[in-house]
ROSEBA-363662 format. One record per residue (C-alpha): residue number from 0; residue in one letter; x, y, z. Coordinates in nm, 4 decimals, always signed. Layout:
N
+-----+------+----------+----------+----------+
! pos ! code !       xx !       yy !       zz !
+-----+------+----------+----------+----------+
! NUM !    A !        X !        Y !        Z !
...
+-----+------+----------+----------+----------+
END
This chain:
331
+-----+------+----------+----------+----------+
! pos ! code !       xx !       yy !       zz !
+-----+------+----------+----------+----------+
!   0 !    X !  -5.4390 !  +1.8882 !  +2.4578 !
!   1 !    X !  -5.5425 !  +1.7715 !  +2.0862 !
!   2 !    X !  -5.1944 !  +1.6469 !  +2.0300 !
!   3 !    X !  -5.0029 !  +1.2893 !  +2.0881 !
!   4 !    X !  -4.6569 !  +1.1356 !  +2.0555 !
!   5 !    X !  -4.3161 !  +1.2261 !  +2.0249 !
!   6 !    X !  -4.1452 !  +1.0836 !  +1.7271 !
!   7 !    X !  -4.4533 !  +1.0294 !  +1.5377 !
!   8 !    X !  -4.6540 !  +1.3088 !  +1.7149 !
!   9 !    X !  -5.0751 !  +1.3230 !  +1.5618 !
!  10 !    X !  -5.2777 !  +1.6769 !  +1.5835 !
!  11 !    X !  -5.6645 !  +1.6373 !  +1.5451 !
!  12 !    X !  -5.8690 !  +1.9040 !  +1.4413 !
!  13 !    X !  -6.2353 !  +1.9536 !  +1.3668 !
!  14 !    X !  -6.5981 !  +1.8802 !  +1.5395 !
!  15 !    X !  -6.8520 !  +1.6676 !  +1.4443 !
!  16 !    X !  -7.0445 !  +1.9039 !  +1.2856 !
!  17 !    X !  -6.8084 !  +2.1797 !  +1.1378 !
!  18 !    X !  -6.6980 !  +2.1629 !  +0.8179 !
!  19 !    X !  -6.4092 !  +1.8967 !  +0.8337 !
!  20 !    X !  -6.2129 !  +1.6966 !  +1.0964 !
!  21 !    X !  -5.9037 !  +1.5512 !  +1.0264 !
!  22 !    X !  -5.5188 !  +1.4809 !  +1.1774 !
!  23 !    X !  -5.1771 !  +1.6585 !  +1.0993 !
!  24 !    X !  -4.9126 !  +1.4116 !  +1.1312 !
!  25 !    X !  -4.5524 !  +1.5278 !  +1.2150 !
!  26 !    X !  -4.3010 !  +1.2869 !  +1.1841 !
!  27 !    X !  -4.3677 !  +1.0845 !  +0.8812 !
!  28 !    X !  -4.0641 !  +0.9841 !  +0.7517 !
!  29 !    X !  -3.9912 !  +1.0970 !  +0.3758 !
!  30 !    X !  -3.9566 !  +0.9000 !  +0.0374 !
!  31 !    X !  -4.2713 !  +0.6762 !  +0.1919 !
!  32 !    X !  -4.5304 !  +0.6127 !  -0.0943 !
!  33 !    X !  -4.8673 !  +0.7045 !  +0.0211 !
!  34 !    X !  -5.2300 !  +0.7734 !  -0.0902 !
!  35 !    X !  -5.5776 !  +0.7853 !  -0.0175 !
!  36 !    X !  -5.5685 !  +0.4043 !  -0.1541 !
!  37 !    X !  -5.3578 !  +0.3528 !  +0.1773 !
!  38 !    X !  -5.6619 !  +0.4554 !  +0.3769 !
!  39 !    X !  -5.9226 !  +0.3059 !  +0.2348 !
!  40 !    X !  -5.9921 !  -0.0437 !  +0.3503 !
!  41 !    X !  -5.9494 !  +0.0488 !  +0.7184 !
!  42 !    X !  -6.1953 !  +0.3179 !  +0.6349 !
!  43 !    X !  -6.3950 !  +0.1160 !  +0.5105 !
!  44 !    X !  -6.4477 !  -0.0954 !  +0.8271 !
!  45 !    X !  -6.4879 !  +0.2538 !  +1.0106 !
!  46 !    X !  -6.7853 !  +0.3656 !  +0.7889 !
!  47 !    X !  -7.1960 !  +0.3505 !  +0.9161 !
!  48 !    X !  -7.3895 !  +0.0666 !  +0.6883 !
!  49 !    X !  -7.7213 !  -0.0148 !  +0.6646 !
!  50 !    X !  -7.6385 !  -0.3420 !  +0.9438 !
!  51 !    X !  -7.8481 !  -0.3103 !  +1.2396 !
!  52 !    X !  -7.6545 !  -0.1199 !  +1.5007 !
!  53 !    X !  -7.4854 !  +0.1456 !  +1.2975 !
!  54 !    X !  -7.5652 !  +0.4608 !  +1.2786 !
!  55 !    X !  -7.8189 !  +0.5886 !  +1.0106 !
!  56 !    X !  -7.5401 !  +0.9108 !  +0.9299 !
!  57 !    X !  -7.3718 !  +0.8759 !  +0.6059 !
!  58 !    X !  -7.0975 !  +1.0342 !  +0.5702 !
!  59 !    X !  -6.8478 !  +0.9266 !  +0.2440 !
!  60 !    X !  -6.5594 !  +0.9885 !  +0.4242 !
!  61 !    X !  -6.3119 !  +1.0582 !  +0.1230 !
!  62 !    X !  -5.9445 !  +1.1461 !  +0.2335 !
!  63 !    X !  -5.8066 !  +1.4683 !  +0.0851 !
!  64 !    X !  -5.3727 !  +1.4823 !  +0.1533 !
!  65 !    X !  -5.3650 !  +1.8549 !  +0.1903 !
!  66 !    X !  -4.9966 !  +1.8444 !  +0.2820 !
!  67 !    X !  -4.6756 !  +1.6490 !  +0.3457 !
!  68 !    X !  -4.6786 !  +1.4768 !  -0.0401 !
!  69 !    X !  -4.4813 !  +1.5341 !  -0.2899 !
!  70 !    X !  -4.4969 !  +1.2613 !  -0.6496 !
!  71 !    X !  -4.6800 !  +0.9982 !  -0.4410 !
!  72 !    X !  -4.4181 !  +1.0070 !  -0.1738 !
!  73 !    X !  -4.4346 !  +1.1344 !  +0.1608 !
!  74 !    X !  -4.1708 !  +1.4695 !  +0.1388 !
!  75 !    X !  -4.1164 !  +1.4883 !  +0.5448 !
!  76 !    X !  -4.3340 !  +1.7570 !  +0.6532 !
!  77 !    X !  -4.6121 !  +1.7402 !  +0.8451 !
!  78 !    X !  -4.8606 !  +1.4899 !  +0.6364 !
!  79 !    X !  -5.2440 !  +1.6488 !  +0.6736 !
!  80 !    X !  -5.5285 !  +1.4229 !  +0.6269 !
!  81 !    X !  -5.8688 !  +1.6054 !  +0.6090 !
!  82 !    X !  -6.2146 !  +1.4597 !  +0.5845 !
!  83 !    X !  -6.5423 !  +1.7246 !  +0.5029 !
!  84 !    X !  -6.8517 !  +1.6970 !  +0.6994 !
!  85 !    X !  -7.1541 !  +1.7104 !  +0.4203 !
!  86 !    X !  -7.4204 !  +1.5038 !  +0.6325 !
!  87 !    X !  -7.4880 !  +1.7406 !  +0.9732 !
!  88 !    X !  -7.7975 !  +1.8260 !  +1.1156 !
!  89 !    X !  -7.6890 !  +2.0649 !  +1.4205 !
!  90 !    X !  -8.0506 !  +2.0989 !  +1.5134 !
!  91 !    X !  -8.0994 !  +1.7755 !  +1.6396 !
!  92 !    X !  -7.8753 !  +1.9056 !  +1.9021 !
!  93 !    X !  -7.9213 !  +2.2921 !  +2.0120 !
!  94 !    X !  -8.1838 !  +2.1558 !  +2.3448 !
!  95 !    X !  -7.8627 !  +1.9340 !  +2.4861 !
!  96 !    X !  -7.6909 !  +2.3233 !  +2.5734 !
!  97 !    X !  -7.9660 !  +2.3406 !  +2.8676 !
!  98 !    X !  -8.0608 !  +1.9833 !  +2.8969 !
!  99 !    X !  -7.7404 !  +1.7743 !  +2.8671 !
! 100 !    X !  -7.7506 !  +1.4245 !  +2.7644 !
! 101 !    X !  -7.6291 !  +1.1383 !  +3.0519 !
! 102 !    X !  -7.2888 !  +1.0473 !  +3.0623 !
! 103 !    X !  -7.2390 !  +1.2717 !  +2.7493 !
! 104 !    X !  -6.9509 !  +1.5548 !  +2.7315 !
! 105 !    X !  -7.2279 !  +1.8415 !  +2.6911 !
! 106 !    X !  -7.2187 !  +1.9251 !  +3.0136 !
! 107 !    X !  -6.8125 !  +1.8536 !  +3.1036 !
! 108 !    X !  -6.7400 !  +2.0416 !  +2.8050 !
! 109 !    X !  -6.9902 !  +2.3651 !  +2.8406 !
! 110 !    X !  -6.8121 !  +2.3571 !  +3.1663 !
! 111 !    X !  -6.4476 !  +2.3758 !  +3.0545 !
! 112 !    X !  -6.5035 !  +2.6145 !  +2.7716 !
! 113 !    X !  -6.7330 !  +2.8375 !  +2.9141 !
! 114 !    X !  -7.0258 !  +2.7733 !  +2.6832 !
! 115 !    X !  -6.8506 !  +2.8254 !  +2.3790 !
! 116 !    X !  -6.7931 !  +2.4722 !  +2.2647 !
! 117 !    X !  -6.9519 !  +2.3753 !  +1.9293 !
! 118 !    X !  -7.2480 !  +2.1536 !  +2.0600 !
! 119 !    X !  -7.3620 !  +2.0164 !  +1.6939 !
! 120 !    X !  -7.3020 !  +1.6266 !  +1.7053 !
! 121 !    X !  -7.1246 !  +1.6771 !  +2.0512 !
! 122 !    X !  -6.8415 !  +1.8935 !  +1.8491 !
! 123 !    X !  -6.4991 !  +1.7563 !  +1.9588 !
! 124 !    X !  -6.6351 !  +1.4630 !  +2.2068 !
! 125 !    X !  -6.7901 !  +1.2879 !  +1.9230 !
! 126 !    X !  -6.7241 !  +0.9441 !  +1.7779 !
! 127 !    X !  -6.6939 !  +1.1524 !  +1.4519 !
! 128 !    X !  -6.3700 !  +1.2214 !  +1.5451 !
! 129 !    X !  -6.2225 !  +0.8864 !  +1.5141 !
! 130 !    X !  -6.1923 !  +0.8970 !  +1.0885 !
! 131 !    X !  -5.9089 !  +1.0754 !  +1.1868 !
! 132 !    X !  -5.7434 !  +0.8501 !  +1.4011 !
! 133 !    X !  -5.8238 !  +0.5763 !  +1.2166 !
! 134 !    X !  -5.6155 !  +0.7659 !  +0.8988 !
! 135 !    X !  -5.3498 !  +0.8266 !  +1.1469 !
! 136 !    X !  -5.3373 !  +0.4574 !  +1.2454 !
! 137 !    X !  -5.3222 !  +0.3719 !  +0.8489 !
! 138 !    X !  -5.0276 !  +0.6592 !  +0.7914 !
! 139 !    X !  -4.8317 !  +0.4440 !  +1.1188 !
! 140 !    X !  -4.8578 !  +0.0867 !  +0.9282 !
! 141 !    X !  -4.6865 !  +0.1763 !  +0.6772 !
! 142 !    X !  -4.4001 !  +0.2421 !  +0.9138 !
! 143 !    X !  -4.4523 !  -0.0703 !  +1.0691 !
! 144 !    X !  -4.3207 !  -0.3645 !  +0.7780 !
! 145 !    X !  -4.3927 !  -0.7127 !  +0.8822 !
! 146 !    X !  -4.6677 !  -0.6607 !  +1.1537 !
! 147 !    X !  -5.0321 !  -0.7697 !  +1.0795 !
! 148 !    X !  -5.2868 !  -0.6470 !  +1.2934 !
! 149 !    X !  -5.5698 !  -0.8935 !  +1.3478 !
! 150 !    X !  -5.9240 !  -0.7417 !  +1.5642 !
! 151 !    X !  -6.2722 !  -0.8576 !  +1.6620 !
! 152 !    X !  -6.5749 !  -0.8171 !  +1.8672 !
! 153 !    X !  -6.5649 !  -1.0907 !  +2.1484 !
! 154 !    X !  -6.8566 !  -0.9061 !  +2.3562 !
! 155 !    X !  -7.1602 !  -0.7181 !  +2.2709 !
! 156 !    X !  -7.3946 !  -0.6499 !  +2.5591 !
! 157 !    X !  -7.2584 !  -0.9007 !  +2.7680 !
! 158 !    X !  -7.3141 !  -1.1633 !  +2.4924 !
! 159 !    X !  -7.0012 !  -1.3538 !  +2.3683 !
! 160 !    X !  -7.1517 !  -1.5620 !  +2.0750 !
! 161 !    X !  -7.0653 !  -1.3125 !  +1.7313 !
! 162 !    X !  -7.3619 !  -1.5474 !  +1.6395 !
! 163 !    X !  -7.6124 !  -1.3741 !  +1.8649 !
! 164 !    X !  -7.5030 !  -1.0336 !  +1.8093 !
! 165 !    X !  -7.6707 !  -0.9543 !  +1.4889 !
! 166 !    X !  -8.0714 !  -1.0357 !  +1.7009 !
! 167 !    X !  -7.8998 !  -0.8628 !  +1.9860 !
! 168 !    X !  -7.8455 !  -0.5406 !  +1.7521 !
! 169 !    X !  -8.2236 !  -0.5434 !  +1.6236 !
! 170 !    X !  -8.3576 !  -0.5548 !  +1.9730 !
! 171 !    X !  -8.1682 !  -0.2745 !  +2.0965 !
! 172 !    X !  -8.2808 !  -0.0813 !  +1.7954 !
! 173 !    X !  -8.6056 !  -0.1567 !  +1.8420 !
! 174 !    X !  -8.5767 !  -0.0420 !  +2.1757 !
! 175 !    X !  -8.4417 !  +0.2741 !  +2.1737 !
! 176 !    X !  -8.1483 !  +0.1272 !  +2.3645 !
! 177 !    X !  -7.7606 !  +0.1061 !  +2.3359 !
! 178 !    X !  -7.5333 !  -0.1740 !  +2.4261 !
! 179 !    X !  -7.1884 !  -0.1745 !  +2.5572 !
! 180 !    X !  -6.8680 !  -0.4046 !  +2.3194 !
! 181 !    X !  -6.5148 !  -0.5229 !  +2.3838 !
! 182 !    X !  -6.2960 !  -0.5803 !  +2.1261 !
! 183 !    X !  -5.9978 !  -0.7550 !  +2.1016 !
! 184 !    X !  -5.7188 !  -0.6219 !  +1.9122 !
! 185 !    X !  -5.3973 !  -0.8636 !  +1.8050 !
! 186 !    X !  -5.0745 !  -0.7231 !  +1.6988 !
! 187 !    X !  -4.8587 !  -1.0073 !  +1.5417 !
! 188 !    X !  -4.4650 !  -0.9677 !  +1.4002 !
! 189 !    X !  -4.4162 !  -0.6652 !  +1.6525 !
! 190 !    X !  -4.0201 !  -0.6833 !  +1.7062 !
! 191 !    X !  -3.8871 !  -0.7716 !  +2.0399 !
! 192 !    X !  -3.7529 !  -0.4704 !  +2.2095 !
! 193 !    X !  -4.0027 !  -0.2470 !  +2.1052 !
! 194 !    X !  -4.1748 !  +0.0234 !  +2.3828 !
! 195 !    X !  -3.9081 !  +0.1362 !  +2.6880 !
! 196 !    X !  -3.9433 !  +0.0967 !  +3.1097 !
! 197 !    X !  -4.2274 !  +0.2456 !  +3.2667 !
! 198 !    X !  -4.3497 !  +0.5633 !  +3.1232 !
! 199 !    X !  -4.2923 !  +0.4706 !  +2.7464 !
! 200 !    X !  -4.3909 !  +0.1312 !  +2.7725 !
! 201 !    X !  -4.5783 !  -0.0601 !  +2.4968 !
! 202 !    X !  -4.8655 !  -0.0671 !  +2.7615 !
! 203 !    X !  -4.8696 !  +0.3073 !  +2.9273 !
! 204 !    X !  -4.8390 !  +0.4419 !  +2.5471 !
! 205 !    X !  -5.1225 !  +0.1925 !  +2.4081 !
! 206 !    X !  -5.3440 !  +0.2772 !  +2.6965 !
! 207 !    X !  -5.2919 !  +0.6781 !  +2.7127 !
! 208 !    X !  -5.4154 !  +0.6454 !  +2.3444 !
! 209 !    X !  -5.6487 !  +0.3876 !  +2.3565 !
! 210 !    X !  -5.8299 !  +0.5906 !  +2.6525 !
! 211 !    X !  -5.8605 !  +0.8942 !  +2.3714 !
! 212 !    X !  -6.1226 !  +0.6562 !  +2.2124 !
! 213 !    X !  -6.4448 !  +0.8146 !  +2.2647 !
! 214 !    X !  -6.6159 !  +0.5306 !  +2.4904 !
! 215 !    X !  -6.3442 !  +0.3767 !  +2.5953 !
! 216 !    X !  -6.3675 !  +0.2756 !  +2.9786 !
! 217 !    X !  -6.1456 !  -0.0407 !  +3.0363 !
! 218 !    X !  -5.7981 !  -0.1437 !  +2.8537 !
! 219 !    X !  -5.6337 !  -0.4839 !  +2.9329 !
! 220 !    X !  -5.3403 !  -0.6580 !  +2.7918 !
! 221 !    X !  -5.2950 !  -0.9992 !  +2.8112 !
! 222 !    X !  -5.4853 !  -1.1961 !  +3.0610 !
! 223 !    X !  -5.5483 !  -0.8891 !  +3.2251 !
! 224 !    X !  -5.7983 !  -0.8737 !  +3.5245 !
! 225 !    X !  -5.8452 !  -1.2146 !  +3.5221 !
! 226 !    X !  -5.4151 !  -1.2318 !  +3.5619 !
! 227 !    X !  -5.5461 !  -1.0846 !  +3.9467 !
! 228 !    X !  -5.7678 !  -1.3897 !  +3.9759 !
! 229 !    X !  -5.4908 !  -1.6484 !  +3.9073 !
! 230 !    X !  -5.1646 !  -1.7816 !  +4.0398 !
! 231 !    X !  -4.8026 !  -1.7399 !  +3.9507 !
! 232 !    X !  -4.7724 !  -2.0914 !  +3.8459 !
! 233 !    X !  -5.0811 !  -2.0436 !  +3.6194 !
! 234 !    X !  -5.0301 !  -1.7196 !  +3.4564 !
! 235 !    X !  -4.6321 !  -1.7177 !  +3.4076 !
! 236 !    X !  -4.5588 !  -1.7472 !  +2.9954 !
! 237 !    X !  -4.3064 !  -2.0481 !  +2.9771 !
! 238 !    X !  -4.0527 !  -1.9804 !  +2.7224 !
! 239 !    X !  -4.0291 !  -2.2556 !  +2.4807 !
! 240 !    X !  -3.7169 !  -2.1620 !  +2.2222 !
! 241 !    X !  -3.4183 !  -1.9867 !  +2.1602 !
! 242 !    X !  -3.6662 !  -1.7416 !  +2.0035 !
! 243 !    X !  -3.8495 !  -1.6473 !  +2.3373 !
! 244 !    X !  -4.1555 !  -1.8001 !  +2.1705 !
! 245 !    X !  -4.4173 !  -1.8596 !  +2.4914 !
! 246 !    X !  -4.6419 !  -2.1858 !  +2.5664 !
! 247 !    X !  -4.8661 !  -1.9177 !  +2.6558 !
! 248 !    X !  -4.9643 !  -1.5516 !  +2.6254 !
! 249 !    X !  -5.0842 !  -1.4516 !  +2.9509 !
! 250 !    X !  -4.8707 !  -1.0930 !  +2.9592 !
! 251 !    X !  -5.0041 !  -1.0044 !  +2.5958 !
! 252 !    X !  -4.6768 !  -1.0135 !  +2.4289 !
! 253 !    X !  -4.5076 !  -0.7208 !  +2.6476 !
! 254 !    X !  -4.2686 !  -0.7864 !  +2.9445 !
! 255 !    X !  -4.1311 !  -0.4978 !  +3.1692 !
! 256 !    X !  -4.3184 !  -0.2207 !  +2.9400 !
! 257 !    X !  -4.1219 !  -0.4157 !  +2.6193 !
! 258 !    X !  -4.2737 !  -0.6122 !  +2.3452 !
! 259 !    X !  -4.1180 !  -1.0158 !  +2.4152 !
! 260 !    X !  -4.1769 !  -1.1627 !  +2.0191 !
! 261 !    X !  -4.5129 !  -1.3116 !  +2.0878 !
! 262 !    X !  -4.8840 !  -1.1304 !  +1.9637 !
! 263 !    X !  -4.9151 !  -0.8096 !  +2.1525 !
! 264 !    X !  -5.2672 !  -0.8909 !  +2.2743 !
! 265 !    X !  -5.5359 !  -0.6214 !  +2.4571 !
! 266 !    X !  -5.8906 !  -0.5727 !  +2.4670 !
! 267 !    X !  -6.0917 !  -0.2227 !  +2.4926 !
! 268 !    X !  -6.4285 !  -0.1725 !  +2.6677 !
! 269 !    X !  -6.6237 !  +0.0317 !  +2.5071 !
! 270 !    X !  -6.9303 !  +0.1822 !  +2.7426 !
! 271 !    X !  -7.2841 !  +0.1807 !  +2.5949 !
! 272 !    X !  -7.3373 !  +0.4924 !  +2.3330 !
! 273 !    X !  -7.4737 !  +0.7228 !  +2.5665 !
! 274 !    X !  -7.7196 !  +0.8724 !  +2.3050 !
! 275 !    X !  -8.0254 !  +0.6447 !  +2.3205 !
! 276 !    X !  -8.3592 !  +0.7136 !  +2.2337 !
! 277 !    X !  -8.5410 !  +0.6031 !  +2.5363 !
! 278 !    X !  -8.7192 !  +0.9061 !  +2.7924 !
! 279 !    X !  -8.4573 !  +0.9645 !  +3.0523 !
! 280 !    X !  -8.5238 !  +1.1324 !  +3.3694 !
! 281 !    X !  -8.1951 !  +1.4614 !  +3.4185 !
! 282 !    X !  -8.1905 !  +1.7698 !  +3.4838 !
! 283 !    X !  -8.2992 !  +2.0494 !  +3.2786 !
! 284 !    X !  -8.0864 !  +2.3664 !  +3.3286 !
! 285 !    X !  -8.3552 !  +2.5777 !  +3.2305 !
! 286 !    X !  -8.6393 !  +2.4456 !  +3.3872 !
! 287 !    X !  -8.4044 !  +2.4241 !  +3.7120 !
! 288 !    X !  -8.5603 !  +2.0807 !  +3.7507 !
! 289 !    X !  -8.5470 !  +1.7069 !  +3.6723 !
! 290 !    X !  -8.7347 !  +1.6650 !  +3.3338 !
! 291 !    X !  -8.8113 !  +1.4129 !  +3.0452 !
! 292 !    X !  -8.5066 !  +1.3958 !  +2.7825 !
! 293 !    X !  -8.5915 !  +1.2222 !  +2.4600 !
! 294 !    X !  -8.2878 !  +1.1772 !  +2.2519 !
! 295 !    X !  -8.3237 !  +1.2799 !  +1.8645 !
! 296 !    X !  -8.0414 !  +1.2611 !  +1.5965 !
! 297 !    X !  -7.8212 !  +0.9110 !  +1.4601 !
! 298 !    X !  -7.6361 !  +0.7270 !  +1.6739 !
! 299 !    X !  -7.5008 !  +0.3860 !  +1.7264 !
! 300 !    X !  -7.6615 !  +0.1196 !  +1.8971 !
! 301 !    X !  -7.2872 !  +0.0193 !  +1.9675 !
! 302 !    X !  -7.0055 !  +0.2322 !  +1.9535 !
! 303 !    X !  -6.7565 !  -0.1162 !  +1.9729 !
! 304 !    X !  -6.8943 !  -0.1712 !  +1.6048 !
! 305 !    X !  -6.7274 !  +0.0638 !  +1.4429 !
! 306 !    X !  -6.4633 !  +0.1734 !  +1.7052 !
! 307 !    X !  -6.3286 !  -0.2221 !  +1.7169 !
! 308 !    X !  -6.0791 !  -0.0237 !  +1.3609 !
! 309 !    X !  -6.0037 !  +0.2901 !  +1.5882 !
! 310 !    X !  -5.8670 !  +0.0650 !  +1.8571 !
! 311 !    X !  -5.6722 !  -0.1153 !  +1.6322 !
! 312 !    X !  -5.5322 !  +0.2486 !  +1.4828 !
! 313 !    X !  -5.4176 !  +0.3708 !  +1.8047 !
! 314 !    X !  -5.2302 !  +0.0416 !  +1.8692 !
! 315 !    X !  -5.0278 !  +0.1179 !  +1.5124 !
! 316 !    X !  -4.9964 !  +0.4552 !  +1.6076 !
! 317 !    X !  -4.8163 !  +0.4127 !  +1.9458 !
! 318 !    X !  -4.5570 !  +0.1248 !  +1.7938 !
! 319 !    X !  -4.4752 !  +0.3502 !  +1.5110 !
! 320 !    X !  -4.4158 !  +0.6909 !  +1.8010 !
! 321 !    X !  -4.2077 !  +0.3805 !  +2.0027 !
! 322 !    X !  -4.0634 !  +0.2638 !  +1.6920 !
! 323 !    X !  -3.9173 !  +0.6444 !  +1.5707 !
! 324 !    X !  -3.8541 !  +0.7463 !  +1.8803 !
! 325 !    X !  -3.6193 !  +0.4366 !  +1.9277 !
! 326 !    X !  -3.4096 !  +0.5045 !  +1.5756 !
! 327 !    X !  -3.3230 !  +0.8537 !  +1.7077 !
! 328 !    X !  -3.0342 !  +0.9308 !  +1.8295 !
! 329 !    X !  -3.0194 !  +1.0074 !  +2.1931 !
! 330 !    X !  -2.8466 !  +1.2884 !  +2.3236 !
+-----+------+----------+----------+----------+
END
């Protein structure tokens, strides 16, 4: 459904082109001090600029707390972060209910809700969304003292020089074309013990999350695929002190599902935005044929840009579920 976790459990709510979107979060401890300050720099890195590559929508993106503060303190019920829409244009998108876009959710989604869907800015199954996680993953650092979160772009369009990218980002625009991005993420001061066996690992909670991305299509920790393409006595992580400090990182910090001391390392693959203004050849509902689609509308020549701060979010939000869920008692 629209909900995640269990100690630290996130609701979002909204579409793309209603009036807001935003996340209820239940869980937040009380006596925390919190405010839309506490949002705004990872915001921030979120928000559509005038850099090649971003979408031309402008959207100011100012928090309002709506619920779970009291005097600058979080009170202990659920915390509600909302975010108003003010820059929609739902036209650009009524022809997309006949003629769905390529590897969009238009069609998926007409499918699973019988047509009534909102279908302005894709509705749910929008990029939009992510302000909201990327609140939600602000709200979870605070519960999270003493780790820094470090992220990047290491790929854009197959290129791996950050030098490149910004030429890389023109042409696309000037070609009515989209490029896919991975983007590393580096948690650092994550205590060891964190996450739990198998279903709660650090790695199966990461991922479940980290696939709610919009665009997400590949997750990885460590050395990852290329772990498949080495040996044992290449990829094992020799421990080098009484600390369980590694000589290497090749298991991205996590051991049997639990964090080992060392950077909790991953990388997410974003797919190219599917919304690109090139003439595609697909099928037309209404014509009952294959037809020309020419894309209208604002969208990002790569999603990885500004999703790179909504990877990192989900990563704070499933250590601080891990984290709560650990200090509870058990039954």
């Amino acid at each position: 459904m629209n909900s995640f976790g269990r100690s630290f459990r996130i609701t979002l709510f909204g579409e793309s082109h209603g009036p807001v979107v935003g996340v209820t979060i239940d869980g937040m401890p009380a006596g925390i001090p919190f405010s839309e300050e506490d949002l705004a720099a990872d915001l921030a890195r979120r928000r559509s600029t005038a850099a090649a590559g971003t979408t031309p929508r402008r959207e100011p993106d100012l928090p309002e707390i709506v619920s779970g503060l009291y005097a600058g303190r979080t009170d202990g019920t659920p915390l509600t972060l909302l975010f108003r829409n003010t820059n929609t244009r739902s036209d650009d998108y009524a022809a997309f209910v006949h003629h769905p876009r390529p590897s969009h959710a238009d069609l998926t989604a007409a499918r699973k809700y019988g047509g009534y869907n909102n279908p302005g800015g894709g509705g749910m199954f929008s990029g939009r969304m992510t302000v909201a996680l990327v609140a939600a993953g602000a709200a979870a650092k605070k519960l999270l003292p003493g780790v820094t979160f470090a992220t990047r772009i290491v790929e854009i369009g197959g290129v791996a020089d950050p030098e490149r990218f910004p030429a890389l980002l023109d042409e696309l625009r000037a070609a009515g074309d989209s490029a896919g991005g991975i983007v590393e993420v580096r948690a650092h001061g994550v205590t060891a013990g964190t996450g739990e066996p198998f279903f709660d690992s650090v790695e199966s909670t990461a991922a479940h999350l980290l696939f709610s991305v919009p665009g997400v299509k590949g997750v990885e920790f460590g050395a990852g695929f290329a772990a498949a393409r080495s040996r044992g006595s290449r990829n094992n992580d020799p421990i080098t002190d009484s600390c369980g400090t590694t000589a290497t990182n090749n298991d991205g910090g996590i051991n049997g599902g639990i964090a080992n001391g060392n950077d909790i390392v991953l990388r997410a693959a974003f797919k190219p935005t599917p919304s690109i203004a090139l003439s595609q050849e697909t099928f037309d509902f209404s014509a009952g044929r294959i037809v020309p689609l020419t894309i209208g509308g604002r969208h990002d020549a790569c999603i990885a840009l500004r999703g790179a701060v909504a990877a990192e979010a989900v990563l704070a939000i499933a250590l601080a579920d891990l984290v709560l869920s650990a200090a509870r008692p058990r039954n």
